[in-house]
The first five atom37 places (N, CA, C, CB, O) and aatype in JSON, in Angstrom:
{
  "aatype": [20, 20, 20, 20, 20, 20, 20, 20, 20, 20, 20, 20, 20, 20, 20, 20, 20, 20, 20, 20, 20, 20, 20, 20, 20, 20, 20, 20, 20, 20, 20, 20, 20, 20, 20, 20, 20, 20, 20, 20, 20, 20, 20, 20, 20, 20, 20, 20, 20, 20, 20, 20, 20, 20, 20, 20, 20, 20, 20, 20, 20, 20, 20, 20, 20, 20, 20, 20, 20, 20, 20, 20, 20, 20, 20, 20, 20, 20, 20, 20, 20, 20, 20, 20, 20, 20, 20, 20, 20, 20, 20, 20, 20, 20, 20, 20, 20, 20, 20, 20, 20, 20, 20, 20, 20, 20, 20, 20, 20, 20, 20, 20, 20],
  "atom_mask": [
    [1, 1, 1, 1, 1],
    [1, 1, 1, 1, 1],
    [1, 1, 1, 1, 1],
    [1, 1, 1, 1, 1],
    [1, 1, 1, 1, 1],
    [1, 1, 1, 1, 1],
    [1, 1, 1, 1, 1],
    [1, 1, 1, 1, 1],
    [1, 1, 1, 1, 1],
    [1, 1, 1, 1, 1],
    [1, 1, 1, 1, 1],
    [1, 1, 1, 1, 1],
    [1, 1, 1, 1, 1],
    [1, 1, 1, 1, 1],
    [1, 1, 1, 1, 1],
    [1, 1, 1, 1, 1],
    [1, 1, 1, 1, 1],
    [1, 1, 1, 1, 1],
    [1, 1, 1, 1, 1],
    [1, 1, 1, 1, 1],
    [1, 1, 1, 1, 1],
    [1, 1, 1, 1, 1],
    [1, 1, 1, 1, 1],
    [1, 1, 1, 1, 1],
    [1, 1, 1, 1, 1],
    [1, 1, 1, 1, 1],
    [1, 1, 1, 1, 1],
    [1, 1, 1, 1, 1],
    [1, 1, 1, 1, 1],
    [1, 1, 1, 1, 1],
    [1, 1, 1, 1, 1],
    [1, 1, 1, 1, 1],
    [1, 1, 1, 1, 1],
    [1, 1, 1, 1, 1],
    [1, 1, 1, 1, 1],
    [1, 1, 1, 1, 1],
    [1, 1, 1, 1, 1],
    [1, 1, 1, 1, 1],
    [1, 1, 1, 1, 1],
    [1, 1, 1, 1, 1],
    [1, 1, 1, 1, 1],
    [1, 1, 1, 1, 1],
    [1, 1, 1, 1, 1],
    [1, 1, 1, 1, 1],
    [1, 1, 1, 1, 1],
    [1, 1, 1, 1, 1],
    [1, 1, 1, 1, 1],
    [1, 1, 1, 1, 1],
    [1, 1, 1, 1, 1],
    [1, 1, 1, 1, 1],
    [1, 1, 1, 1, 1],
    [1, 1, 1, 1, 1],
    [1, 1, 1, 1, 1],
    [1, 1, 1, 1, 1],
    [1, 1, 1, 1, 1],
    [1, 1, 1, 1, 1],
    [1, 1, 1, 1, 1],
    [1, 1, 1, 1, 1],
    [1, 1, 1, 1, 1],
    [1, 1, 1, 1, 1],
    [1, 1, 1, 1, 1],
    [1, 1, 1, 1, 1],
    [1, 1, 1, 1, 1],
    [1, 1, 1, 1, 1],
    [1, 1, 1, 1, 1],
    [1, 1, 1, 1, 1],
    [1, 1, 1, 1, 1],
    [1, 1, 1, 1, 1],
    [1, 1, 1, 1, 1],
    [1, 1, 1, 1, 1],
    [1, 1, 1, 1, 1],
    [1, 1, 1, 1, 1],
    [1, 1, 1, 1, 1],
    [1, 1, 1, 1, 1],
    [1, 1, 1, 1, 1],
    [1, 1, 1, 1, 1],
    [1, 1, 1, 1, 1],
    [1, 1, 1, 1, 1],
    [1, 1, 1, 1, 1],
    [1, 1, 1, 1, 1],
    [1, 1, 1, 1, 1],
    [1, 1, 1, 1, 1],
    [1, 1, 1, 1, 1],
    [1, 1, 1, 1, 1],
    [1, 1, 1, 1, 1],
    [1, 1, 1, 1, 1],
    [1, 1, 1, 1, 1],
    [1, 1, 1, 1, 1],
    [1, 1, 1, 1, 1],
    [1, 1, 1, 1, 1],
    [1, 1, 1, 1, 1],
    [1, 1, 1, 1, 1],
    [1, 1, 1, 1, 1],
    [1, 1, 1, 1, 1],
    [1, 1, 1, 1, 1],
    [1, 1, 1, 1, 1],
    [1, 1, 1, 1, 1],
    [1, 1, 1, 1, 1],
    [1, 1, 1, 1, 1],
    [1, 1, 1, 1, 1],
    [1, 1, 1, 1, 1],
    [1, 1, 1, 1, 1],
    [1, 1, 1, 1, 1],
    [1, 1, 1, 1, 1],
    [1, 1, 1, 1, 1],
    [1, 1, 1, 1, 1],
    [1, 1, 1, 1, 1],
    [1, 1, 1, 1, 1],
    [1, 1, 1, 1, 1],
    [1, 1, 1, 1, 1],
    [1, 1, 1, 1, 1],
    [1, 1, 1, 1, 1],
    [1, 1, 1, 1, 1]
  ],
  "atom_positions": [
    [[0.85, -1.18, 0.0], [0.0, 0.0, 0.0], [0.89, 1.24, 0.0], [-0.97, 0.0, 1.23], [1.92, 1.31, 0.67]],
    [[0.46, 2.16, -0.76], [1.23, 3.96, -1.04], [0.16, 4.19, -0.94], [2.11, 4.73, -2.47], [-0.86, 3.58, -0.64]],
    [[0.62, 5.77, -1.39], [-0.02, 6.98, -1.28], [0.16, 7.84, -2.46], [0.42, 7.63, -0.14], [1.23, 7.84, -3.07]],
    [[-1.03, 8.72, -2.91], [-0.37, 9.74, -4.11], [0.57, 10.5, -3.83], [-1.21, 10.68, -4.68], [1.41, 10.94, -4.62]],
    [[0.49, 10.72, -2.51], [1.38, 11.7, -1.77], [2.85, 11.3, -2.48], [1.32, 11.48, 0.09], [3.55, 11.88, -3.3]],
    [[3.0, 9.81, -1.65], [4.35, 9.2, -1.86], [5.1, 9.27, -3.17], [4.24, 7.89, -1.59], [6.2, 9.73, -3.47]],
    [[3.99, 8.56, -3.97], [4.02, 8.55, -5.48], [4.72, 9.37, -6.05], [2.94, 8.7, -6.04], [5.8, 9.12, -6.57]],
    [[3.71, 11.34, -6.0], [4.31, 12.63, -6.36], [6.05, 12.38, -6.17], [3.63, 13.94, -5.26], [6.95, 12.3, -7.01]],
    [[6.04, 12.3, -4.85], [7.69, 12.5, -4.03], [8.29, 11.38, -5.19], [7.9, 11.8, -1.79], [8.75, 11.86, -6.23]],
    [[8.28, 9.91, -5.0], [9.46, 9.44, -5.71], [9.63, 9.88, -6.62], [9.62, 8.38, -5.96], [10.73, 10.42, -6.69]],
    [[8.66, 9.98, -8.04], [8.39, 10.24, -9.26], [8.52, 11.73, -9.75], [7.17, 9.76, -9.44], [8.28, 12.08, -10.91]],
    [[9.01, 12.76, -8.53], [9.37, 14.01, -9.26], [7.78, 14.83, -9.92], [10.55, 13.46, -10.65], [7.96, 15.61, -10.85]],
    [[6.68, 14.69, -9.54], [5.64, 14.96, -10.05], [5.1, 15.63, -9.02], [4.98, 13.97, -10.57], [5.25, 15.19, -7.88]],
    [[4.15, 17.19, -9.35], [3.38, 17.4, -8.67], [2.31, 16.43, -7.94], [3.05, 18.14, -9.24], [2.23, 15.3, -8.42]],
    [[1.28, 16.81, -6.59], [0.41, 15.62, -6.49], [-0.47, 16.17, -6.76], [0.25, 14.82, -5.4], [-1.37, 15.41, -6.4]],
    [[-1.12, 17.41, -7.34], [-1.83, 17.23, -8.51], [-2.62, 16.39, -9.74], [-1.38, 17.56, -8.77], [-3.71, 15.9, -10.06]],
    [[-0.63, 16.69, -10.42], [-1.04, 16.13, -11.38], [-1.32, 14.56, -11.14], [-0.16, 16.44, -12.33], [-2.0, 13.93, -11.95]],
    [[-0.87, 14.08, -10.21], [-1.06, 12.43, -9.62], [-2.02, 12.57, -9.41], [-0.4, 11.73, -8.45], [-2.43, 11.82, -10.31]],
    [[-3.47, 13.14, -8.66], [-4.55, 13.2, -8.23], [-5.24, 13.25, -9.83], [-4.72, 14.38, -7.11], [-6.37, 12.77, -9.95]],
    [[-4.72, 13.7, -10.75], [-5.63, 13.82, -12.2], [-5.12, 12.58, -12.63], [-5.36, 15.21, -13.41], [-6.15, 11.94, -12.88]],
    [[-4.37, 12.01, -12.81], [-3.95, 10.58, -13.72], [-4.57, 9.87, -12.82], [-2.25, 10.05, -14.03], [-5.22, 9.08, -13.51]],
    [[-4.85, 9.56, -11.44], [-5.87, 8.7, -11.04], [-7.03, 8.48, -11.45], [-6.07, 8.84, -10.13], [-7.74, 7.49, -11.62]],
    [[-7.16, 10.06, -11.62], [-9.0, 9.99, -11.38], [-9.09, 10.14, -12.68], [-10.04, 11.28, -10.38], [-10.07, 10.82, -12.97]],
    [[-8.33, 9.7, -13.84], [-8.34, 9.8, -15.22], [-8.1, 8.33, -15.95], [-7.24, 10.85, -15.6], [-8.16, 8.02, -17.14]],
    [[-7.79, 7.53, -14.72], [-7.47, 6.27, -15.51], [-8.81, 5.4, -16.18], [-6.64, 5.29, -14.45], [-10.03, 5.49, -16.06]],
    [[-7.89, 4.52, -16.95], [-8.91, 4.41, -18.02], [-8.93, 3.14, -17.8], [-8.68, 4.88, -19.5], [-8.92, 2.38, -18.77]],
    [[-8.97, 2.58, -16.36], [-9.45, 1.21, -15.87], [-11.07, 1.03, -15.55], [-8.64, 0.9, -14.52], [-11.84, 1.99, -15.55]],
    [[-11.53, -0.56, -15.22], [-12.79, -0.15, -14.85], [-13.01, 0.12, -13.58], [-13.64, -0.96, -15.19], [-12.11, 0.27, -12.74]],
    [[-14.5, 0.2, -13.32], [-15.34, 0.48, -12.46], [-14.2, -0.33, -10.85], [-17.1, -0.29, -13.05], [-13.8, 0.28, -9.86]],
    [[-14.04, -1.44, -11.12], [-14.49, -2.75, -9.96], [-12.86, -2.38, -9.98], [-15.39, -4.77, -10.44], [-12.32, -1.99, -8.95]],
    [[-12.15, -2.52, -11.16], [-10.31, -1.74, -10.54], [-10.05, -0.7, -9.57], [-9.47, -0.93, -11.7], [-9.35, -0.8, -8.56]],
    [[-10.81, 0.51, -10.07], [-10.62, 1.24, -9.28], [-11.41, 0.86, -7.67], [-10.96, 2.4, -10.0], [-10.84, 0.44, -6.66]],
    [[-12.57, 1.1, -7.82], [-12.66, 0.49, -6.57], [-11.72, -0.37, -5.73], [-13.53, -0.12, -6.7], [-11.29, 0.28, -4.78]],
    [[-11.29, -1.6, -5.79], [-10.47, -2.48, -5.17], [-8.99, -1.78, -5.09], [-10.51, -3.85, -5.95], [-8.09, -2.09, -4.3]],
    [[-8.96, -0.96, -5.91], [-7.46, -0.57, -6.02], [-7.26, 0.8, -4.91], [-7.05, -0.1, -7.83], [-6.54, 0.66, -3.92]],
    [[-7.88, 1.97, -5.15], [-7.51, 3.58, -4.96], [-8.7, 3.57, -4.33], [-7.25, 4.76, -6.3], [-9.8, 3.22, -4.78]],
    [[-8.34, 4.05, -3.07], [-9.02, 4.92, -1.79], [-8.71, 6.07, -1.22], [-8.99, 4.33, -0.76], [-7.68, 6.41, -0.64]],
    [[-9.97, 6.81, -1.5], [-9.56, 8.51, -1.4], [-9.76, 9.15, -0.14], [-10.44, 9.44, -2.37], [-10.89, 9.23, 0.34]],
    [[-8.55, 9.72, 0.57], [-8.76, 10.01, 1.77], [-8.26, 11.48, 2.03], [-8.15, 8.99, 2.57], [-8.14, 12.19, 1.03]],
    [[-7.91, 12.1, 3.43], [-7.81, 12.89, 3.5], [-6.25, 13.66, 4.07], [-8.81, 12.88, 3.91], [-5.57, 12.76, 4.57]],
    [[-5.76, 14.56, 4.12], [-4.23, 14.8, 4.48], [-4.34, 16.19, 4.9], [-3.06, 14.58, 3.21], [-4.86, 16.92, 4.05]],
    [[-3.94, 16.82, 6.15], [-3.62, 17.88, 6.66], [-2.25, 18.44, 6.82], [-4.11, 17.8, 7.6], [-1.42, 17.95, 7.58]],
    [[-2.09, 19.31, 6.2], [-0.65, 20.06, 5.65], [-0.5, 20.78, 6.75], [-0.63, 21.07, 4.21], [-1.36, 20.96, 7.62]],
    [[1.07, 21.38, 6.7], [1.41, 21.77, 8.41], [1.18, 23.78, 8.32], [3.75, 21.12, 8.97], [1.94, 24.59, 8.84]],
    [[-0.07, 24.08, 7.49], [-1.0, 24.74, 7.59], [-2.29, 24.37, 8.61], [-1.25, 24.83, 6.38], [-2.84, 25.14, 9.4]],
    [[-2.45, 23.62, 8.49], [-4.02, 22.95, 8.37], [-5.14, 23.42, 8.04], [-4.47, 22.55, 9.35], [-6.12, 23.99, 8.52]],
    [[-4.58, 22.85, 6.68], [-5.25, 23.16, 5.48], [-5.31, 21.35, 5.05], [-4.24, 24.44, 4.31], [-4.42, 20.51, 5.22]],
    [[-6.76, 21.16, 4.43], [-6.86, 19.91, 4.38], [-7.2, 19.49, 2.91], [-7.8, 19.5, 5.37], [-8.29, 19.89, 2.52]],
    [[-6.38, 18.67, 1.92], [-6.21, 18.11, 1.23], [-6.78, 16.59, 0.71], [-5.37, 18.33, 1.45], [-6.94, 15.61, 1.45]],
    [[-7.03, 16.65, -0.63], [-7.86, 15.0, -0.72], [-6.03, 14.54, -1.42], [-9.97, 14.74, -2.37], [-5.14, 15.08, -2.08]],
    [[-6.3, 13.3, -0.77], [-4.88, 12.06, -1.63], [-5.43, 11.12, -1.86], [-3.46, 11.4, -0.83], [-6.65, 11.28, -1.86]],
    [[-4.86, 9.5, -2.2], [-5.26, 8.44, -2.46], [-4.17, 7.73, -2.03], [-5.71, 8.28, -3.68], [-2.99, 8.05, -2.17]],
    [[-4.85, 6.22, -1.2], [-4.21, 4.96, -1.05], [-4.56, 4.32, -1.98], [-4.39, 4.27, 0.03], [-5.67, 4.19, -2.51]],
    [[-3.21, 3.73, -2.3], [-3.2, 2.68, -3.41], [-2.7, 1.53, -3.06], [-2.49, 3.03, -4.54], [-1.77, 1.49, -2.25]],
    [[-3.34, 0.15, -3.73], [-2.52, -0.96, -3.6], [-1.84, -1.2, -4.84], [-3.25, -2.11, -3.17], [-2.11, -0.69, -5.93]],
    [[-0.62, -2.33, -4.5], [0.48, -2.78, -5.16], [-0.1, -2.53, -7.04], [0.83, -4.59, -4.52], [0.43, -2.04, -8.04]],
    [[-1.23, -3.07, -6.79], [-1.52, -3.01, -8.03], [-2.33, -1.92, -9.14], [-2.0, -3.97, -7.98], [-2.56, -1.93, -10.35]],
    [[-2.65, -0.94, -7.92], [-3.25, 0.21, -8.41], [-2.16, 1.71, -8.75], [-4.4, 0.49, -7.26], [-2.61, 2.77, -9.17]],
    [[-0.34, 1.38, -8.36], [0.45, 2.02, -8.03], [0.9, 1.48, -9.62], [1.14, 1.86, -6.56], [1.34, 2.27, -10.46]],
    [[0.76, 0.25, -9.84], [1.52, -0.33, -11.34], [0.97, 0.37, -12.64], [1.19, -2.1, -11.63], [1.4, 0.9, -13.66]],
    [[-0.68, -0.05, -11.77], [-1.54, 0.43, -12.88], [-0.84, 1.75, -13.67], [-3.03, 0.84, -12.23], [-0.35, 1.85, -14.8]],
    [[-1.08, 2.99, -12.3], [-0.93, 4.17, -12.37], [0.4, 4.61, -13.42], [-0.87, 4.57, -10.97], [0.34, 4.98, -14.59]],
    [[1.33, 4.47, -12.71], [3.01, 4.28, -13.04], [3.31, 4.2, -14.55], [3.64, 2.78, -12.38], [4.07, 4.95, -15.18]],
    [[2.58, 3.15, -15.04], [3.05, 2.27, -16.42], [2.37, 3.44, -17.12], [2.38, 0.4, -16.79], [2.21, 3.23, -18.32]],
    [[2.1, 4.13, -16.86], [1.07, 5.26, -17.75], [2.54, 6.75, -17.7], [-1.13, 5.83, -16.42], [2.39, 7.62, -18.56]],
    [[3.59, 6.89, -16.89], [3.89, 7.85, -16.47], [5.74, 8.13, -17.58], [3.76, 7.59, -14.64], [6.74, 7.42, -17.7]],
    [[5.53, 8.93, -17.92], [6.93, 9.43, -18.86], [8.25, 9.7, -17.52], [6.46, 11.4, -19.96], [8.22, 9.88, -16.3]],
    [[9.16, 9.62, -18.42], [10.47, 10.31, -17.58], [11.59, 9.36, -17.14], [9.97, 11.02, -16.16], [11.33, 8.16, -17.12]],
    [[12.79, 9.8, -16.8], [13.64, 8.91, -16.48], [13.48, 8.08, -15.42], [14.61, 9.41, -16.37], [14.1, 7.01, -15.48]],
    [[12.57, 8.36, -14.11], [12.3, 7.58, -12.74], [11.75, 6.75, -13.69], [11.35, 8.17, -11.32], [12.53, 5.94, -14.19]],
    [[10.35, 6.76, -14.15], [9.28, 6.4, -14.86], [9.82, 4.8, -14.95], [9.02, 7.34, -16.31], [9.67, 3.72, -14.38]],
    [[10.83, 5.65, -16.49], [11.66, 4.32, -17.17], [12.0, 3.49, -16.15], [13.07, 4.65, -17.98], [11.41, 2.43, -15.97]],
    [[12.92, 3.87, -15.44], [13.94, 3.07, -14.41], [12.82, 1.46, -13.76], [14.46, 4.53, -12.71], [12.95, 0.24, -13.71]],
    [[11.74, 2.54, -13.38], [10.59, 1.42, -12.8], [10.02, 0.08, -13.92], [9.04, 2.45, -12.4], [10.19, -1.14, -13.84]],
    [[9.37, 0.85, -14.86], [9.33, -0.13, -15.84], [10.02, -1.03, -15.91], [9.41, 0.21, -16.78], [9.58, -2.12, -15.54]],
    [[11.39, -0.91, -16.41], [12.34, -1.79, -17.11], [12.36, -2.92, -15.81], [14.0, -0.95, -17.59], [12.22, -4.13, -15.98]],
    [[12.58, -2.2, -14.32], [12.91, -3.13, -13.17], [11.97, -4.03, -13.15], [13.02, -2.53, -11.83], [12.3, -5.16, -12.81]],
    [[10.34, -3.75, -13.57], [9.14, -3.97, -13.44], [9.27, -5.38, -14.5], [8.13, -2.59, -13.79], [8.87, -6.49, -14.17]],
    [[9.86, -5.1, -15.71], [9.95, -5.84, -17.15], [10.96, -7.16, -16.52], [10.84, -4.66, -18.67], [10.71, -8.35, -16.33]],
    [[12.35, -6.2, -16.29], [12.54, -7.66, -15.73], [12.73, -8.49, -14.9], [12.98, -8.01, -15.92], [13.49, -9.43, -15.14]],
    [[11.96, -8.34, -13.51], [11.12, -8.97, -12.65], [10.65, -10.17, -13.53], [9.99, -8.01, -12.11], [11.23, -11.25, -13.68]],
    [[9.34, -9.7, -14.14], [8.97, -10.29, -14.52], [9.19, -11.21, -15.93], [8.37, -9.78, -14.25], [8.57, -12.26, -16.1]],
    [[9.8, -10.87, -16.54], [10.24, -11.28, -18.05], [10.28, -13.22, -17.76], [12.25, -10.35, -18.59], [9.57, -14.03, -18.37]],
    [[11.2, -13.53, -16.77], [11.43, -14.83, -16.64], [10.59, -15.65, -16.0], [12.42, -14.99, -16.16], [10.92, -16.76, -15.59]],
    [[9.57, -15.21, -15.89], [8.18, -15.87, -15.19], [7.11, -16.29, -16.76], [7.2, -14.31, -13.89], [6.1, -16.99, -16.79]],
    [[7.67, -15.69, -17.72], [7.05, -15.54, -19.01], [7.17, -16.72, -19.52], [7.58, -14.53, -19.88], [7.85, -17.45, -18.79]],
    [[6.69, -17.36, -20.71], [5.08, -16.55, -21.0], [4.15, -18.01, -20.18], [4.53, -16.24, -23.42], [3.01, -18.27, -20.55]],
    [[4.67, -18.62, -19.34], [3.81, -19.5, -18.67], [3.06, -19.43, -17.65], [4.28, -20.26, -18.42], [2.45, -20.28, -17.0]],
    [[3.22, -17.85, -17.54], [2.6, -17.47, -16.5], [0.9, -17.76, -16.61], [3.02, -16.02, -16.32], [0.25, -17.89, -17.65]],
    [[0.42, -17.83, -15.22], [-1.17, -18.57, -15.04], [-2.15, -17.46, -15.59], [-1.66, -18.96, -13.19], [-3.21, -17.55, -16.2]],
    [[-1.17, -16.02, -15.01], [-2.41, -15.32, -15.72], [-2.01, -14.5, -17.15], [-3.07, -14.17, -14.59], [-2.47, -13.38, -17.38]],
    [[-1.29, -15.05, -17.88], [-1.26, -14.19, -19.29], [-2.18, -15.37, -19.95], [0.56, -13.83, -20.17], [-2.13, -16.6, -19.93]],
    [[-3.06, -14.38, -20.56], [-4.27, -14.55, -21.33], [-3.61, -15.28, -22.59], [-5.1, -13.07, -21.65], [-2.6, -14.83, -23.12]],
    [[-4.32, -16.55, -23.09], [-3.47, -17.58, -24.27], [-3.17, -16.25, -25.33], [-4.7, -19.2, -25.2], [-2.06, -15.92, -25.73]],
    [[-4.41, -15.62, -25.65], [-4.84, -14.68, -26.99], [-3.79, -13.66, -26.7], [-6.59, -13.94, -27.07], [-3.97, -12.91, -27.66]],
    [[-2.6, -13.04, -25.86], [-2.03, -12.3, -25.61], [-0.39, -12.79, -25.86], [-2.55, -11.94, -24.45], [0.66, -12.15, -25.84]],
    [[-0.64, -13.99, -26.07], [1.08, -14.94, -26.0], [1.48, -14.56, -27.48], [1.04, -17.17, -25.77], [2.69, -14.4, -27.66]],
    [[0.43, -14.34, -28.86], [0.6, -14.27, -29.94], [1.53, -13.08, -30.0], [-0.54, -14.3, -30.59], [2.1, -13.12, -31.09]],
    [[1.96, -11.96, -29.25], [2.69, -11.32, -28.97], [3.95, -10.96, -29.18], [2.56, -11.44, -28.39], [4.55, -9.95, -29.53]],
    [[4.23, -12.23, -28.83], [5.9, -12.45, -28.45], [6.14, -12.48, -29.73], [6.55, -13.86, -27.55], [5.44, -13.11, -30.53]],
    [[7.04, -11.89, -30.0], [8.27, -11.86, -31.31], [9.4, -12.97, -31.53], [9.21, -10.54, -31.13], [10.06, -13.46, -32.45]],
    [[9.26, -13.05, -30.23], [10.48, -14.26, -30.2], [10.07, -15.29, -30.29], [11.31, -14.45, -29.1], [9.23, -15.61, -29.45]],
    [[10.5, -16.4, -31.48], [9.74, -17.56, -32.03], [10.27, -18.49, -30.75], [10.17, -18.13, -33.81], [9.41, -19.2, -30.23]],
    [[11.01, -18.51, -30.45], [11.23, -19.28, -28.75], [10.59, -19.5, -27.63], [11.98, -18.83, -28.07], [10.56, -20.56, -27.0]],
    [[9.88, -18.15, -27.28], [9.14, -17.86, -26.57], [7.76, -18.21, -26.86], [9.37, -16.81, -26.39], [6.87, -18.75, -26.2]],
    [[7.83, -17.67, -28.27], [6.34, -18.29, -28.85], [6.19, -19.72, -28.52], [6.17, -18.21, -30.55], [5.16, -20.17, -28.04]],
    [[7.2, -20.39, -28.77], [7.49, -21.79, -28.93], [6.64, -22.75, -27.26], [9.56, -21.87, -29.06], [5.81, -23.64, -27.08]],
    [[7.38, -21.97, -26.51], [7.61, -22.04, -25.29], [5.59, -21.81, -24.64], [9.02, -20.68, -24.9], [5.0, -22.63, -23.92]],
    [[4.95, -20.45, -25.22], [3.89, -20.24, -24.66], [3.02, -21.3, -25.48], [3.5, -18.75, -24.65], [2.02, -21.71, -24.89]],
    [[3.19, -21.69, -26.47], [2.48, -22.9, -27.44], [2.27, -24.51, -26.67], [3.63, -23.15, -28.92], [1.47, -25.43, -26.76]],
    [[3.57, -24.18, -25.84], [3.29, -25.93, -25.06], [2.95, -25.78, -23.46], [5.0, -27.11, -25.11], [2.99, -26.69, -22.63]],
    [[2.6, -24.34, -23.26], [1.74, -23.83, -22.13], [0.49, -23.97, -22.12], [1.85, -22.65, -21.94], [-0.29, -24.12, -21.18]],
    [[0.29, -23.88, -23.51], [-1.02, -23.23, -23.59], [-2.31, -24.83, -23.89], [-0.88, -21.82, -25.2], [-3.52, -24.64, -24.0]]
  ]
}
């Protein structure tokens, strides 16, 4: 679990503009829900602010949408995490394996599938 708050900070981004790419994503209904919970934050004004908790997977969501060198850095770490879990993984969709470029891999998701 994060925060937009947090988010802004690593990613060099206003939390603004993080508060608009949330509430702009182009997931559904039942994602957002389960994912982003909008709460509240008091600045050392107190002055009170809306943010969002996010889970693991509502932070990916968000992210994979976001330009810039942090951006990249995450991705790629994100890519290859996962790359070697590929393409047998339980949840890549069969219709999504057609993908792969690499006739190996293809090879590989063909006797998965």
């Amino acid at each position: 679990m994060t925060t937009s708050l947090i988010v802004a900070k690593k990613f060099d981004r206003r939390h603004d503009n993080v508060l608009q790419g949330i509430e702009t994503l182009e997931c559904s209904p039942d994602f957002n829900l389960l994912n982003f919970q909008e709460i509240s934050y008091t600045d050392d004004k107190n002055r009170t602010y809306k943010a969002y908790n996010m889970t693991r997977d509502g932070f990916v969501f968000l992210v994979m949408g976001f330009t810039g060198p942090k951006a990249a850095k995450f991705k790629e770490a994100f890519i290859n995490e996962f790359n070697p879990k590929l393409p047998c993984s339980p949840w890549m969709p069969p219709d999504y394996r057609r993908f792969f470029h690499s006739r190996e891999v293809w090879q590989e998701a063909q006797e998965c599938a």
